[in-house]
N, C-alpha and C positions, 0 to 999 in steps of 0.2 A: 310573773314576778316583777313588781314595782322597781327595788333596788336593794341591792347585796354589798357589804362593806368590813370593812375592821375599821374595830375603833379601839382607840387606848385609851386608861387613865390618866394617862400621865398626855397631856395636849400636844406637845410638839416633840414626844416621843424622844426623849433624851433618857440615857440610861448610865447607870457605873458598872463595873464588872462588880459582882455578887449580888446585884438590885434583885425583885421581882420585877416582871414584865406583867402587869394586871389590863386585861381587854374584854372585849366583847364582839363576837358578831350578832350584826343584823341584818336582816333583811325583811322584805315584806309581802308581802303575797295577795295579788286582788281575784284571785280563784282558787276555788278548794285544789290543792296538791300534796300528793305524797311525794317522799325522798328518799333516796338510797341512805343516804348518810351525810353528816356533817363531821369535816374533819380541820383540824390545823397544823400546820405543817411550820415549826418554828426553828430557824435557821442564822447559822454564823459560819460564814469562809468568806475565804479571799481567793479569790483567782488573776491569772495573767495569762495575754496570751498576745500575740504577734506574728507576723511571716516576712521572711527573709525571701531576696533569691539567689540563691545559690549557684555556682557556674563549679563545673567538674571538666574540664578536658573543652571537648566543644559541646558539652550538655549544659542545658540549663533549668534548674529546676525551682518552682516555691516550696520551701518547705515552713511548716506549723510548729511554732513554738507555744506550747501551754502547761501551766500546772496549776495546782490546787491544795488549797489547805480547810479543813472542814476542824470548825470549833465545837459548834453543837448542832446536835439534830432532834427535835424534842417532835413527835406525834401525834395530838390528841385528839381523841377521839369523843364530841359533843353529843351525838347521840346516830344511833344505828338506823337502817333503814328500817321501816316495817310499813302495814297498809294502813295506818291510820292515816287519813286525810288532816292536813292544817287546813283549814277552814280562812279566809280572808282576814289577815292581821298584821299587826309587827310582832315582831319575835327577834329576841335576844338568846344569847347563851354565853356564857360565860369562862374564859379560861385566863390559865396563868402558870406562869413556870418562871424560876430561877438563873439568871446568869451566871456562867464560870463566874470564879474568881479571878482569872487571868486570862484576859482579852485584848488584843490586837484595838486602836480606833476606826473607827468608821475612816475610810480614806476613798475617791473616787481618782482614777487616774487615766493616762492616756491611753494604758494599755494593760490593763489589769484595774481592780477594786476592792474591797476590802468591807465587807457589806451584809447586813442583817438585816432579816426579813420577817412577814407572817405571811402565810401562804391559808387563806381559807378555800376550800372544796368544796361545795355543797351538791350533792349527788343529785341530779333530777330525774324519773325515769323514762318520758317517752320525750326529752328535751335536752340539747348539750348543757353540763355540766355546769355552773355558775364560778367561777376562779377570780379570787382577788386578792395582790398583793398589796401588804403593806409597809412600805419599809423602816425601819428605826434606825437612832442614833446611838452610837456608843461612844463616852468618852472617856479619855485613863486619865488618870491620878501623876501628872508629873510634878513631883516637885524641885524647883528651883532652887529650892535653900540647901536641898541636900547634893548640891553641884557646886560647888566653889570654885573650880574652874570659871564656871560661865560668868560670876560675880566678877573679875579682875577686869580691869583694861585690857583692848587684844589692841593689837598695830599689825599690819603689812604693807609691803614696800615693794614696789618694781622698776627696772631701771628701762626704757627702749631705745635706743637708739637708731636714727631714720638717716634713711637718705636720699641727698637732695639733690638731684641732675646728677647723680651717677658718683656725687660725693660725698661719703661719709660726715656729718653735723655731729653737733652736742648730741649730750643722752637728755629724753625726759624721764625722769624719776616721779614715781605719783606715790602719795602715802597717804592708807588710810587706818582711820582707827575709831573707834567704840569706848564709851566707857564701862561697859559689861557685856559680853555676848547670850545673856536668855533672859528670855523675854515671854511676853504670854499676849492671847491674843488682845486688843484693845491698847495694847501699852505704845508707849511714843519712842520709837531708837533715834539717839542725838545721831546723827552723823557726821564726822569731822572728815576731812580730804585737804590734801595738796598737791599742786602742780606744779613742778620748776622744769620747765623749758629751755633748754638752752641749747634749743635745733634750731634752725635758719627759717622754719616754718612756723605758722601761726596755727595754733588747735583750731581745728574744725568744731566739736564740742566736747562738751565729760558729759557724765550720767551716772547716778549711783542709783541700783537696780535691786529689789529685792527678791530672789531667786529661787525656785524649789526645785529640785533636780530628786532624780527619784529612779532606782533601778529595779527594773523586773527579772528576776530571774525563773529560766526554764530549760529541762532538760542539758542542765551543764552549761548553757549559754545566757546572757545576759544583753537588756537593752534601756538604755537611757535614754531618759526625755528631762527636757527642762523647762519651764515654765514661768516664764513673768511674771510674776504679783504684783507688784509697784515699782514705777522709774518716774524720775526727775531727770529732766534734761535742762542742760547751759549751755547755749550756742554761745561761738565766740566774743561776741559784743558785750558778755557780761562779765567779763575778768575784766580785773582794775588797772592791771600791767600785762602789755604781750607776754610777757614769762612766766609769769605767778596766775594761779588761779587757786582760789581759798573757798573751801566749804567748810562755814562755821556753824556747829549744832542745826543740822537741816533736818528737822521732824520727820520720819514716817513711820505711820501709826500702823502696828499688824493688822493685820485683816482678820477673821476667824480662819483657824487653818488648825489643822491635824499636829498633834506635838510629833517632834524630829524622833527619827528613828524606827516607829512605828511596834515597838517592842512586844514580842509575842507572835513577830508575825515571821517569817523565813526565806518569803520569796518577794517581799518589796523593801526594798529598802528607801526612806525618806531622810533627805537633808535639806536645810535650808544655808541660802548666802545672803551676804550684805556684797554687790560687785558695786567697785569704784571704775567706771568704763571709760577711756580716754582717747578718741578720735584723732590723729595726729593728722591726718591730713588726707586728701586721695592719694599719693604716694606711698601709704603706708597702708600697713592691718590695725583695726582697735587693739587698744591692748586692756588687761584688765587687772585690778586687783583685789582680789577675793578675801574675805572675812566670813569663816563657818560661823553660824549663829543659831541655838538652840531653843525652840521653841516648847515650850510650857504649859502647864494647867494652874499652876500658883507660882503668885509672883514672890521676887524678890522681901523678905519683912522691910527692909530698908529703903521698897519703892513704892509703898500700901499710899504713902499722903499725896502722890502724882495720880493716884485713879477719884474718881467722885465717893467721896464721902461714906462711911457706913450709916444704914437708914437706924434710926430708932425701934426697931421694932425688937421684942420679946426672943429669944434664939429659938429655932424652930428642934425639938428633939426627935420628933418623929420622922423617921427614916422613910416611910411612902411620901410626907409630909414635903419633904427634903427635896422632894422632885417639883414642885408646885412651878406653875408658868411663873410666875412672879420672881421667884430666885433672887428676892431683894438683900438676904441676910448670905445667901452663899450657897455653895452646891456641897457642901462637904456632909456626909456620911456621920453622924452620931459620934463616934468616939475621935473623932479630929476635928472636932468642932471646939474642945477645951485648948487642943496643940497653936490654933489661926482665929482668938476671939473677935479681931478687929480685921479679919479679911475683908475687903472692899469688896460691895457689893457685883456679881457680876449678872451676867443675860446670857440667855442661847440665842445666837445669830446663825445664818444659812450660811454656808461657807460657799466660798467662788465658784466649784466646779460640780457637779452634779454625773447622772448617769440616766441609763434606762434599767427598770429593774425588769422588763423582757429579756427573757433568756431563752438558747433554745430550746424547744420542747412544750414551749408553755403557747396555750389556745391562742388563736386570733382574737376569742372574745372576753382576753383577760381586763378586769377591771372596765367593764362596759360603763361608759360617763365620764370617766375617771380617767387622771393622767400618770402614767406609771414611769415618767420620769421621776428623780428624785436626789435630790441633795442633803451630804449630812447635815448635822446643826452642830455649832461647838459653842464651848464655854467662851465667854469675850469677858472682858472688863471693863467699863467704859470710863476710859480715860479722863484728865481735866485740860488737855489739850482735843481731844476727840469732842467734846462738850464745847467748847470753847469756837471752834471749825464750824461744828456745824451750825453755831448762831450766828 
């Protein structure tokens, strides 16, 4: 056998909950062989898992945290074994099955993931099996507009105060704020901050940091991990006065990322922050001020004229149609396509972190050629400040 694969219709394999999933195996054969069977194996869960080491008395022990949540498990079966010979060719087969309606996003994390698959089998009989995974993306439907919380102004505020040769100084106070906290990916967050200083020491530097923090849970217990996305750093030479340091509308632009919360799912939980980080000196700890910020799949109506333009093109009504690599007119689904007529055009981008879709149990010769790493894809928007950047 030449080479064995999946392939979708849809090119970069981006999905909604209630889509079809439309593909094909192939593969090719340069000598007559018979097959057991050709099967597909099509798959949605999230799992986590972790080890601790635990101390009881003078014992010390690791122990295994894991759980699992299983969305769909669909079967199919492309055709059974028998003794007809395939003869030297390619050959195709064709399947396809329906997403829930209510699905968790594709998410990859430090310790746990959140991940759909296709799993083709092709039986060989006097040869190991041919296995090959594919994995797809899934992305939900958040909307923005129906959050008015996240549309206001947020502010936070912290005060520290340090000390200097074993004497108590002034407090520094740091405040930051936002003109709206959600956002979607592609979009530009203004950042405002302030520093009033009034300790005997000079900042070492600030950073305002954009954060994903994210918890796994398992068997009763829980484990956090947090993650950098984006940071700006101002070392001290760039305030105007030893006291004051001023961050006026500082751009940064989302990345593609997973909308917050991760809704539908039990055992991960996802949050994102806006952290204002403030270095006060080696004598001290950073201190930080934090802004929750809720990330998105449609933006604000009132922030549609900040992304690149809607293209001219005809509204596309066909729902397989809707999936096209192109996604010039929008990703929306047929009957919300009248609700967002002038949604800014968006793109699937790869998002930062990726995984292995090897699992245990699965062959040493899975995906023979083939790299079984894999990253989701998310909805973006591309901004007129992201446009702007990268010329």
């Amino acid at each position: 056998m030449e080479s064995f694969s999946v392939e979708l219709e849809q090119p970069q394999g981006v999905f909604l909950p209630g889509q079809n999933v439309n593909g094909f195996i192939q593969f090719k054969t340069t000598a007559a062989e018979s097959f057991k069977g050709l099967t597909v194996e099509c798959v949605g869960k999230s799992q986590v898992q972790w080890s601790e080491t635990e101390t009881s008395g003078r014992e010390t022990e690791t122990v295994h945290y894991q759980a699992s949540e299983n969305y769909f498990y669909h079967k199919i079966l492309l055709f059974a074994g028998s003794d007809t010979e395939f003869q030297p060719n390619d050959y195709r087969y064709a399947f396809s099955f329906t997403l829930p309606h209510q699905l968790p996003p594709s998410f990859e994390g430090a310790h746990g993931s959140l991940r759909y698959y296709i799993k083709a089998v092709l039986g060989r009989r006097w040869m190991l099996d041919a296995v090959f995974k594919r994995g797809f993306s899934v992305n939900t439907i958040v909307d923005l507009n129906q959050n008015f919380q996240a549309s206001i102004p947020v502010k936070n505020e912290e005060t520290k105060t340090v000390c200097c040769l074993c004497c108590q100084s002034g407090p520094i106070t740091a405040i930051a704020w936002l003109p709206k906290s959600g956002y979607v990916p592609g979009e530009t967050i203004l950042f405002c901050g302030r520093v009033d200083n009034k300790s005997r020491s000079r900042l070492l530097q600030t950073s305002v940091r954009l954060v994903e923090r994210t918890i796994f849970k398992a068997q009763g217990k829980q484990k956090e991990d947090e993650r950098v996305i984006r940071e700006i750093t101002r070392s001290q030479q760039s305030a105007d006065r030893e006291d004051l340091e001023l961050w006026n509308n500082i751009p940064i632009i989302v990345p593609p990322l997973a909308p917050s919360d991760l809704h539908h799912c039990s055992i991960i939980d996802l949050r994102y922050f806006l952290e204002f980080v403030i270095d006060p000196g080696t004598l001290s700890f950073n201190f930080k001020v934090p802004i929750e910020i809720t990330i998105g799949t449609i933006p604000f109506k009132e922030s549609f004229p900040t992304f690149q333009p809607q293209a001219s093109a005809p509204p596309i009504m066909d729902g397989s149609s809707a999936n096209s690599m192109a996604n010039t007119i929008g990703f929306l689904p047929p009957f919300m396509l009248n609700q967002y007529p002038n949604l800014p055009p968006s793109t699937y981008e790869s998002g930062m972190f990726g995984g292995n879709l090897r699992e245990e149990g699965d062959t040493e010769h899975l995906n023979i050629g083939f790299d079984t790493l894999f990253k989701p894809i998310y909805i973006s928007y591309p901004s007129v400040d992201n446009q702007n950047s990268s010329a």
